[in-house]
N, CA, C and O atoms as CSV, one atom per row, in Angstrom:
chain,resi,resn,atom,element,x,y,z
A,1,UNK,N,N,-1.009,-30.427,185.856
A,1,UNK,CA,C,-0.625,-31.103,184.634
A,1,UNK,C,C,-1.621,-30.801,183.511
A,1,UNK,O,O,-1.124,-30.424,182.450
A,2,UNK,N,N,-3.075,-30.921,183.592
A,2,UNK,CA,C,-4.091,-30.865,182.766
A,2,UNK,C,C,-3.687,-29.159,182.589
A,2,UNK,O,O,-3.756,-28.769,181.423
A,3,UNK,N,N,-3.377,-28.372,183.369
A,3,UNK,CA,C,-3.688,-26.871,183.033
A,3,UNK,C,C,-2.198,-26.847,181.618
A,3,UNK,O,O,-2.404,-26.205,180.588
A,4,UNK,N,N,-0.926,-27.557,181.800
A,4,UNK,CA,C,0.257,-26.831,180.801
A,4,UNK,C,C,-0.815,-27.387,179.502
A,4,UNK,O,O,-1.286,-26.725,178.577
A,5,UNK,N,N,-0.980,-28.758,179.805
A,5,UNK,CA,C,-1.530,-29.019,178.250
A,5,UNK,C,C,-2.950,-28.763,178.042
A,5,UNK,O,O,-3.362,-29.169,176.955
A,6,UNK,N,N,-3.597,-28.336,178.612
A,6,UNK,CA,C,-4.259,-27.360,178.200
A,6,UNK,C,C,-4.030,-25.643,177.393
A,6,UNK,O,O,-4.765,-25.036,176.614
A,7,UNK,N,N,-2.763,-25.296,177.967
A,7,UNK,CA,C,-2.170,-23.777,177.396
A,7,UNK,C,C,-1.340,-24.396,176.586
A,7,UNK,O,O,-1.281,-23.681,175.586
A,8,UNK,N,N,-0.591,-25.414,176.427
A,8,UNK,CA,C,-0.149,-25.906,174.758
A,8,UNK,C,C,-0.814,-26.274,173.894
A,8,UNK,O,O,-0.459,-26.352,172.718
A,9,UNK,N,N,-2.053,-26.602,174.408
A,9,UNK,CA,C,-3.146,-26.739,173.753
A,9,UNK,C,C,-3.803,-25.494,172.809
A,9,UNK,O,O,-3.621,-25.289,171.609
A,10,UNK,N,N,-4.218,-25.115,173.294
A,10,UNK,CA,C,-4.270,-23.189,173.098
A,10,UNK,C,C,-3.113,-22.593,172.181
A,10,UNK,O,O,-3.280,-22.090,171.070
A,11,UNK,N,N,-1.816,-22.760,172.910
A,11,UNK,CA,C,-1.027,-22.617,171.988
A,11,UNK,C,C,-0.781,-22.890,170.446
A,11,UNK,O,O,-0.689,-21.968,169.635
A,12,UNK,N,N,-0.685,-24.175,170.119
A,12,UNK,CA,C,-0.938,-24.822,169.321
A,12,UNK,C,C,-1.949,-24.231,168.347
A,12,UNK,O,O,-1.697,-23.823,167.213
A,13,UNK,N,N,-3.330,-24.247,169.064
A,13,UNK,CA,C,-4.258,-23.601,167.937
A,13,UNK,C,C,-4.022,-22.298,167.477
A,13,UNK,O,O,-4.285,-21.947,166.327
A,14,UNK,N,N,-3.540,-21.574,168.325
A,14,UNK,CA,C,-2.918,-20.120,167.908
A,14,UNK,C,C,-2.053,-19.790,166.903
A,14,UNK,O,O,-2.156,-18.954,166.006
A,15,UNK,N,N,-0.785,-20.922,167.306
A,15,UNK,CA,C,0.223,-21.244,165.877
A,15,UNK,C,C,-0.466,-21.642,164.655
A,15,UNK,O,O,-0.138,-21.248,163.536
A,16,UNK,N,N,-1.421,-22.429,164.901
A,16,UNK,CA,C,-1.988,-23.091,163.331
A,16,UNK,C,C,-2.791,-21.632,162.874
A,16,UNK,O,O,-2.432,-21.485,161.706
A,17,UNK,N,N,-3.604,-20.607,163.188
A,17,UNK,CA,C,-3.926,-19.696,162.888
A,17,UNK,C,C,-2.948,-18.729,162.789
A,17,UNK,O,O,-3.380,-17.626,162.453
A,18,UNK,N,N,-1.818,-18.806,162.970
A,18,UNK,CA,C,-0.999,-17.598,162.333
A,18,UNK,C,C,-0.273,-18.455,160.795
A,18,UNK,O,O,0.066,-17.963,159.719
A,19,UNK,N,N,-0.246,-19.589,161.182
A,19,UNK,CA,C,0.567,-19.975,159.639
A,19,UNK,C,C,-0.614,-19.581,159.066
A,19,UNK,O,O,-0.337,-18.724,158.227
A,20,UNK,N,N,-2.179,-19.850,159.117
A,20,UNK,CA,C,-3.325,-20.290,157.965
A,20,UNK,C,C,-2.964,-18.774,157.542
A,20,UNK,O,O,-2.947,-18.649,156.318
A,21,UNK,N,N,-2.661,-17.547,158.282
A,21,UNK,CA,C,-3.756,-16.173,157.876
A,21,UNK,C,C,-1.826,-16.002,157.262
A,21,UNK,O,O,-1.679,-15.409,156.193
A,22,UNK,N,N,-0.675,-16.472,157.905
A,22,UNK,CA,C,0.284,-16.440,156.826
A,22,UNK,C,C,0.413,-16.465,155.374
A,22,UNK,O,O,0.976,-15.712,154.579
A,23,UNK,N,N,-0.453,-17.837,155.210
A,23,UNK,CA,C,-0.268,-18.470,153.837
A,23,UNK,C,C,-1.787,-17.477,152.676
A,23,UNK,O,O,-1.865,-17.149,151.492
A,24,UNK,N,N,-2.560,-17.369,153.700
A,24,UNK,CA,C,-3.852,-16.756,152.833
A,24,UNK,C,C,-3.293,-15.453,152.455
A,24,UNK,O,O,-3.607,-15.020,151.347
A,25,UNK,N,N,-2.055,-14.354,153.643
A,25,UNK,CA,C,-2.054,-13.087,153.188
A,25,UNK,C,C,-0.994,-13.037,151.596
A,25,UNK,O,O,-0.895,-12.223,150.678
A,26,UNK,N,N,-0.271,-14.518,151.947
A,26,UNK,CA,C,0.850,-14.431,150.639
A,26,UNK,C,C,0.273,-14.740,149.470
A,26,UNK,O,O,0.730,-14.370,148.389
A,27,UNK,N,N,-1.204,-15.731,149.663
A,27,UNK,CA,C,-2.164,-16.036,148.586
A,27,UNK,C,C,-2.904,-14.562,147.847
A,27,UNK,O,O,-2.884,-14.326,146.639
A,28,UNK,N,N,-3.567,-13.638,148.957
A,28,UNK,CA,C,-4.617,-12.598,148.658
A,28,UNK,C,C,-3.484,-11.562,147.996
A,28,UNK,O,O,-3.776,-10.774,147.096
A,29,UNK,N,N,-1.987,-11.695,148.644
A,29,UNK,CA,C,-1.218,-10.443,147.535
A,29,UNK,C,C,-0.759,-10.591,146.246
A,29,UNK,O,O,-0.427,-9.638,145.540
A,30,UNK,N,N,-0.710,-12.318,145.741
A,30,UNK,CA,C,-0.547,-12.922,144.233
A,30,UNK,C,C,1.082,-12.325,144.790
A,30,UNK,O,O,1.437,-11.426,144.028
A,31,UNK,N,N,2.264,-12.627,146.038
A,31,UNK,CA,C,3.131,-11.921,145.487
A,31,UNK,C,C,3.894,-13.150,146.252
A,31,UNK,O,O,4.956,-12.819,146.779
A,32,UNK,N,N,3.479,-14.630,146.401
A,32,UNK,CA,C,3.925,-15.569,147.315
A,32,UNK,C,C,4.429,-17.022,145.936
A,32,UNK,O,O,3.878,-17.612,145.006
A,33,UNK,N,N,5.175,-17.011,146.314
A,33,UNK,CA,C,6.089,-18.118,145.587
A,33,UNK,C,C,5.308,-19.606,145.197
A,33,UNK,O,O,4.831,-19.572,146.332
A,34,UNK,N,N,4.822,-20.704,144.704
A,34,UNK,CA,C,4.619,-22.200,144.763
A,34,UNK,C,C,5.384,-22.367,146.124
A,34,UNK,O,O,4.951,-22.023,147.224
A,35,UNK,N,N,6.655,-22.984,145.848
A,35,UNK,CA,C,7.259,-23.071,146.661
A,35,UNK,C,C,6.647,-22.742,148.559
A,35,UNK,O,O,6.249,-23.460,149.477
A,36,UNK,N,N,6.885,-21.283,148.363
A,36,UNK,CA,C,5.753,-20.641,149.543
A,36,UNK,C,C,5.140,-21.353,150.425
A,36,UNK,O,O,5.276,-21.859,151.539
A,37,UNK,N,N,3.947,-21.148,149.005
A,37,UNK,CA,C,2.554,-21.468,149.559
A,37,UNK,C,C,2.630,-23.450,149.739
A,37,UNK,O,O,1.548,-23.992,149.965
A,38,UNK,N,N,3.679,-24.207,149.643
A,38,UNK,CA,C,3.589,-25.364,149.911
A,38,UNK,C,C,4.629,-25.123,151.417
A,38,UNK,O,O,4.264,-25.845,152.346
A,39,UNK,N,N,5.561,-24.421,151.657
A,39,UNK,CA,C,5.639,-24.413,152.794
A,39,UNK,C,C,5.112,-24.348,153.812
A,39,UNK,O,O,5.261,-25.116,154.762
A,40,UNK,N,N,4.370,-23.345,153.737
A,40,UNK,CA,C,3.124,-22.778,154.370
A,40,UNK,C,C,1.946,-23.756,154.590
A,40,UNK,O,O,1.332,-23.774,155.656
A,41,UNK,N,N,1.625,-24.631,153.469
A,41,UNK,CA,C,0.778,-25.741,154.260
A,41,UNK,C,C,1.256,-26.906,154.612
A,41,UNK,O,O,0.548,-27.779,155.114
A,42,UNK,N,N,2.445,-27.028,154.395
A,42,UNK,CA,C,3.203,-27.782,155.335
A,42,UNK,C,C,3.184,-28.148,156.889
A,42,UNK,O,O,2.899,-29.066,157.659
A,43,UNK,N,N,3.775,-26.565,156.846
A,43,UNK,CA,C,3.601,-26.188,158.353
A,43,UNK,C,C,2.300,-26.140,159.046
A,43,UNK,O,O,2.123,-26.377,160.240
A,44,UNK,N,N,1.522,-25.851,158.286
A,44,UNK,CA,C,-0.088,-25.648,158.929
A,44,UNK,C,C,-0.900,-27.314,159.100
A,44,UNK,O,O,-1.995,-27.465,159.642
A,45,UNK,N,N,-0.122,-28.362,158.544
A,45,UNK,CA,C,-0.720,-29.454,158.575
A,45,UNK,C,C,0.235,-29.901,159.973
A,45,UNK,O,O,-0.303,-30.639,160.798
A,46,UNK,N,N,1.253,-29.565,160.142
A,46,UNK,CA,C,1.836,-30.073,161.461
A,46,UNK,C,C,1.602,-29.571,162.732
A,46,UNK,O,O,1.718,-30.113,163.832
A,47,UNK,N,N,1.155,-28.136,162.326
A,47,UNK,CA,C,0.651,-27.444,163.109
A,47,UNK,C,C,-0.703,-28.194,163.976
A,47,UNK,O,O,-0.727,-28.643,165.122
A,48,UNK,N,N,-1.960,-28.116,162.763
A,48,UNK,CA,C,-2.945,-28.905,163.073
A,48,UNK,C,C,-3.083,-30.160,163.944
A,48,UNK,O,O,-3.905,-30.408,164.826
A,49,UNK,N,N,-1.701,-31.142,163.297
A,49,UNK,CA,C,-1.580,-32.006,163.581
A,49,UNK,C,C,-1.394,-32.170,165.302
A,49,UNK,O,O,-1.933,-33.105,165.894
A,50,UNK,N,N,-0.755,-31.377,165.849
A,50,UNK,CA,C,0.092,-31.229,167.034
A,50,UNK,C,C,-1.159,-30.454,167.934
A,50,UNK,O,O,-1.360,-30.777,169.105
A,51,UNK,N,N,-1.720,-29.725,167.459
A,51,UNK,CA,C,-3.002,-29.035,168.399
A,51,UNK,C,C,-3.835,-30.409,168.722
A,51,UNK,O,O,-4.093,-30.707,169.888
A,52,UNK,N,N,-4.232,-31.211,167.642
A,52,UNK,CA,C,-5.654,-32.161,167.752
A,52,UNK,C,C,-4.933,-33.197,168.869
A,52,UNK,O,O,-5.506,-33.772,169.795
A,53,UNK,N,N,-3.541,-33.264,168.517
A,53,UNK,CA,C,-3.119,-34.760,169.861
A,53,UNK,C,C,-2.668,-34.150,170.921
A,53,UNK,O,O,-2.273,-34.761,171.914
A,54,UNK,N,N,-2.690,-32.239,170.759
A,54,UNK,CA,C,-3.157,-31.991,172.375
A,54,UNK,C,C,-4.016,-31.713,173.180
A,54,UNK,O,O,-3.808,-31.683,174.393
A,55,UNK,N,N,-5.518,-31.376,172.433
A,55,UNK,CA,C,-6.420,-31.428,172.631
A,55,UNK,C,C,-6.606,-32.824,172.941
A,55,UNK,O,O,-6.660,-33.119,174.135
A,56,UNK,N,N,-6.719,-33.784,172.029
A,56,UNK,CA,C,-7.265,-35.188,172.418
A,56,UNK,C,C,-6.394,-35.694,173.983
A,56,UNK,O,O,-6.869,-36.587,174.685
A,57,UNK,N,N,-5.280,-35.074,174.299
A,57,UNK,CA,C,-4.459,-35.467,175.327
A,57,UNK,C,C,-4.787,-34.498,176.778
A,57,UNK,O,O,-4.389,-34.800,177.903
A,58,UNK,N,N,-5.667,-33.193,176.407
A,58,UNK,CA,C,-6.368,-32.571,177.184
A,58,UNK,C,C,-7.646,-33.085,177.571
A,58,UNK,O,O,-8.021,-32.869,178.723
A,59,UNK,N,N,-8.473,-33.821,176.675
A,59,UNK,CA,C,-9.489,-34.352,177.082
A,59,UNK,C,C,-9.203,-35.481,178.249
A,59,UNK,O,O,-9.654,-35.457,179.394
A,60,UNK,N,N,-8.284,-36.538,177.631
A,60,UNK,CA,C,-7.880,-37.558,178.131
A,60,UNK,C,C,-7.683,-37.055,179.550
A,60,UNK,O,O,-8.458,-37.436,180.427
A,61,UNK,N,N,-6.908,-36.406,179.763
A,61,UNK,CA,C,-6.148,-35.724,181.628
A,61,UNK,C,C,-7.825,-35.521,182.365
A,61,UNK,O,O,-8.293,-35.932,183.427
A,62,UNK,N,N,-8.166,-35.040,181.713
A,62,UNK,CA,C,-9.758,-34.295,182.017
A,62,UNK,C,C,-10.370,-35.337,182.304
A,62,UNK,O,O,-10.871,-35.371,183.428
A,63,UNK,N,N,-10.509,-36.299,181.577
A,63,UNK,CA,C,-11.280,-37.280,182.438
A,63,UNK,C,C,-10.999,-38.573,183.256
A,63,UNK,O,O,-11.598,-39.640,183.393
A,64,UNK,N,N,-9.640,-37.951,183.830
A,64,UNK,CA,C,-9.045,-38.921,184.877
A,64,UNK,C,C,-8.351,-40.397,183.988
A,64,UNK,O,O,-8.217,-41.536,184.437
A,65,UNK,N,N,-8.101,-40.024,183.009
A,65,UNK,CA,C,-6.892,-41.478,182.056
A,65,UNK,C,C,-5.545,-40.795,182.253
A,65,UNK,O,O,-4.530,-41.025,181.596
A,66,UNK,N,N,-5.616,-40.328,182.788
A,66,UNK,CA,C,-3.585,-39.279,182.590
A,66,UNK,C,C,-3.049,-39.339,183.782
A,66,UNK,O,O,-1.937,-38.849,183.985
């Protein structure tokens, strides 16, 4: 059990680093919409969001509360 959410865990942080280097490459080409670039941190805040309460839910398993 600790090992899936641990690799969704992982996961998770992986996704939030492809939206961030998403939104920075549409930033560094000046060729990305408002619009865009609020999608883009949209997603990267849910992203975030969803890694930290699986991490915090990886710790938790880890030390015998799960």
């Amino acid at each position: 059990m600790s090992e899936n959410i641990l690799f969704m865990a992982i996961a998770a942080c992986l996704a939030t680093l492809v939206v961030l280097m998403i939104g920075i490459i549409g930033f560094g080409t000046g060729k990305s919409t408002p619009s865009f670039s609020n999608r883009m941190m949209r997603y990267r805040i849910i992203a975030q969001f969803v890694a930290i309460v699986l991490i915090m839910a990886t710790i938790l398993v880890a030390r015998g509360g799960g």
